[in-house]
N, C-alpha and C positions, 0 to 999 in steps of 0.2 A: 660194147666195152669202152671205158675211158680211156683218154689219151694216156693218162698216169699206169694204166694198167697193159697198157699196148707196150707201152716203153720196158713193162716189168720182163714182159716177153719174149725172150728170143727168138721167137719164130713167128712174131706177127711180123708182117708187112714192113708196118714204117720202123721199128725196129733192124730188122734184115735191112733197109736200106741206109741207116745210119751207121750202121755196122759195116757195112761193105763201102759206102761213100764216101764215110768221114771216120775210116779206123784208127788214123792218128791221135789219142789220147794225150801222152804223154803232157804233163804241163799246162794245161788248158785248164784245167781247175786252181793251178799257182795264186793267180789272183784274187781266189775267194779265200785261197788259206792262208794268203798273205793279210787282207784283209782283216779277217779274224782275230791274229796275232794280238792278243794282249785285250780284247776288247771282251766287256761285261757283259753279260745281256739283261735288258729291261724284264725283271722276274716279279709276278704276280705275285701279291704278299697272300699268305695263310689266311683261311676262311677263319673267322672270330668263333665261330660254329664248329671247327675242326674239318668241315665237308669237305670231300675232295676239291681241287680244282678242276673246272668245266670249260678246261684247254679245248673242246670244240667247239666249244658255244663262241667262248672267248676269240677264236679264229674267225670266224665267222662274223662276229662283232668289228673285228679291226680290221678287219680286210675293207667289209661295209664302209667303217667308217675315215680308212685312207683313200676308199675310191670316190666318197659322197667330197674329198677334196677337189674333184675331176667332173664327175657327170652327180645329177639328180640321183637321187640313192633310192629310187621307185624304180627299181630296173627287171623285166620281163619275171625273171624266177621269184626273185621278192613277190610281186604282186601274185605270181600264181600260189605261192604258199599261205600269201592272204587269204586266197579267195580258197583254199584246198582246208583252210581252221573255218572260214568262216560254213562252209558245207556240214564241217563236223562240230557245230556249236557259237561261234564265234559270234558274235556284237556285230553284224555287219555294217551300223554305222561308226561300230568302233576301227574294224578295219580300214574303211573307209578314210578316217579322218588321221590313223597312225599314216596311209600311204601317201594321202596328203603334205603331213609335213614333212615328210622323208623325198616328197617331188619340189619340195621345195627351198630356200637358201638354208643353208647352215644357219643355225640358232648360235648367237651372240655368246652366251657360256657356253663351254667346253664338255660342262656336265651333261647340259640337256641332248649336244649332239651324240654325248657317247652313249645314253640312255636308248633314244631314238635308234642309234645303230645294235644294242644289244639284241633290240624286236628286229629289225632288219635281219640281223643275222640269224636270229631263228627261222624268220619266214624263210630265207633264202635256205634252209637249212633242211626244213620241214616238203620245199620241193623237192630238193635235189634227193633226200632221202624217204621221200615215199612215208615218213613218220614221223609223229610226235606224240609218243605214248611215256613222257618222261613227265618229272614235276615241271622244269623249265618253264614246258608250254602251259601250265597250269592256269596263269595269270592270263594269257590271250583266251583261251576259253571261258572265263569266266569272270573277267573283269569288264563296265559299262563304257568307262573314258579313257582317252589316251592318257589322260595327267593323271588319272589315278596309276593306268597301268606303269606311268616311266618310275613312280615314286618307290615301284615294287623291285627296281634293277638294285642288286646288293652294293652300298656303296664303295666298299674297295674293290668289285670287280668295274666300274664306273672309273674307277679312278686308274686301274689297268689299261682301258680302252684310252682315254687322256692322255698317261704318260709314253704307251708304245706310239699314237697317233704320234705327239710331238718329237720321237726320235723320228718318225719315217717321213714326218717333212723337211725337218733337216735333211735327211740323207737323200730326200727327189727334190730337194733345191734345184740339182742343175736342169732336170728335166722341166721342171716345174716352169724355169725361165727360158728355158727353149719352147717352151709348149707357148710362150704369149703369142707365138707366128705359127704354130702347127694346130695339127688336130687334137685333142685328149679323149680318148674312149675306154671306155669301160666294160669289162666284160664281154670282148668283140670275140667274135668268131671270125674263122678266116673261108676263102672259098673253100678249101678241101676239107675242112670243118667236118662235115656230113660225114667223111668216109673213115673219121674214128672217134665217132661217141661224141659230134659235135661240139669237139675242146673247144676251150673255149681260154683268150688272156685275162687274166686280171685287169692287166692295163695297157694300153698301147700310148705312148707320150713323148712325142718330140722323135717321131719315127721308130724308136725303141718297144719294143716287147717284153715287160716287166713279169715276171711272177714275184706275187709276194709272198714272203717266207715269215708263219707268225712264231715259228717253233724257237725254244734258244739253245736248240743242238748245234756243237762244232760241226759236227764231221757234215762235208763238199761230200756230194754225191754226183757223178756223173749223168745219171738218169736225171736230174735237176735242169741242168745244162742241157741236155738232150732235148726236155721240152720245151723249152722256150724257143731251141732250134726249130726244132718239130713247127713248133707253129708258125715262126717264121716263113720255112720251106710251104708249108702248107698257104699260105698268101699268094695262091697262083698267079693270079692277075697283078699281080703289085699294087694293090688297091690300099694298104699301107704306106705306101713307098718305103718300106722300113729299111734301117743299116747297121742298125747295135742290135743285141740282145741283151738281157738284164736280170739280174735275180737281186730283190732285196730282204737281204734278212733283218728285217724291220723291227726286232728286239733288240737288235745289236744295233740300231741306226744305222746301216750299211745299205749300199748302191754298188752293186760290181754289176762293170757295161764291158762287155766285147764289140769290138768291132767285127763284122759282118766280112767284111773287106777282107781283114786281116783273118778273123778266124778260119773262115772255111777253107783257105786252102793248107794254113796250116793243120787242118781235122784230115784234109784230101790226102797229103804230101805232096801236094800238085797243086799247079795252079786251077781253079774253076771258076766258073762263073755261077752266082746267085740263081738267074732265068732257069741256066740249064738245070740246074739241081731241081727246081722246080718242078720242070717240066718231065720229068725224066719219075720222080716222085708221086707224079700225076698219073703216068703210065702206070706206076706200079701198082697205085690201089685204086684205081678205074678197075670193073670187073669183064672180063668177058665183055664184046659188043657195046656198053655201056659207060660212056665216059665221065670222069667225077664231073660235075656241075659246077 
């Protein structure tokens, strides 16, 4: 079961322990709603075709292509989704040479990276969902080059991927200039990872714990907040050293950063410490004789 589906949960584990650890709510969402106040979000124009909008592909595309700002955009689920088209038809010098340029520097225009990231986000898409029985995937199955296949990416969803990237570098500006002295990773698991569906962050940057948000719904959800906790907590060892957590709702150009410090014991009503919450979280979903790893 996913972290996202653990959280849905009452009565899983890590659930039960955010609930009973950090029952203090009240107010702890203020700053995404205050955030929000007033602000547009970057909305996807109408397919020329009438088709629906492919808000998953689309997610999947920008996430891709806000995190190929951070790490190589050839990252473990991409290539396995590669290699899971190329089993069932696929060009495998074609895959080959898209995960190539995807391992390598950002391309000079804006177009070719968001093209590059639209495949990305399907491969990454095609793991994670065990399927690609859609037209989307049509062109990876059946197309010889990378350059014929990027010319196949619709050009106003192209230019979607463009304009949401450029709000969400503005809005990880600060991180961005913190991260010249920290670590930037992508896509990281944490130690206790394993013990729910191998969550996993978006981004970890300048100590902070991002999830990125591609959706342009107002409404703060709590369960949002929880998981970036969640994985936070789940960083047994401190092998992050992390201190904020983060959600960006990257439509809106927005960065809302909690402090660590300051949150958790307002979530407690007490004061606590980061370690112990860890460690105590560790216990909980360690099974029987068997301790998390």
């Amino acid at each position: 079961m996913s972290l996202k589906r653990e959280l849905e949960s009452p009565r899983s584990p890590i659930r039960r322990f955010l609930d009973e650890r950090l029952p203090e709510t009240t107010g702890v969402l203020d700053p995404w709603q205050k955030a929000l106040r007033g602000v547009k979000p970057q909305l996807p124009g109408d397919d020329p075709a009438g088709d629906p909008t492919p808000n998953a592909i689309l997610g999947h595309a920008i996430t891709a292509r806000i995190s190929w700002d951070y790490a190589p955009a050839d990252r473990p689920g991409i290539r396995a989704g590669g290699l899971a088209l190329v089993a069932d038809g696929a060009s495998a010098a074609m895959i080959d040479e898209l995960l190539n340029r995807l391992a390598g520097p950002l391309p000079q225009h804006p177009y070719d990276s968001a093209r590059l990231s639209w495949f990305a986000g399907l491969l990454d898409r095609a793991h994670r969902s065990g399927r690609w029985d859609e037209p989307a995937y049509q062109p990876i199955l059946t197309t010889e080059t990378v350059d014929e296949l990027l010319q196949l990416v619709p050009a106003h969803w192209a230019a979607d991927i463009v304009a949401v990237e450029r709000k969400a570098e503005r809005a990880l500006a600060p991180l961005t200039a913190e991260h010249e002295a920290t670590t930037g990773l992508v896509g990281v698991t944490m130690a206790g990872s394993a013990a729910v569906g191998g969550a996993e962050a978006d981004l970890v940057v300048a100590s902070t714990v991002v999830d990125l948000k591609v959706t342009a719904t107002t409404k703060t959800r709590l369960r949002d907040l929880h998981q970036v906790l969640a994985l936070a907590l789940l960083d047994f060892d401190d092998e992050h050293t992390l201190t904020h957590v983060g959600l960006a709702p990257v439509r809106f150009g927005l960065l809302i950063r909690w402090d660590l410090a300051e949150l958790l014991p307002q979530m407690a009503g007490r004061t606590v410490e980061l370690a112990q919450l860890r460690r105590d979280l560790r216990d909980r979903l360690a099974p029987p004789n068997k301790p998390v790893d």
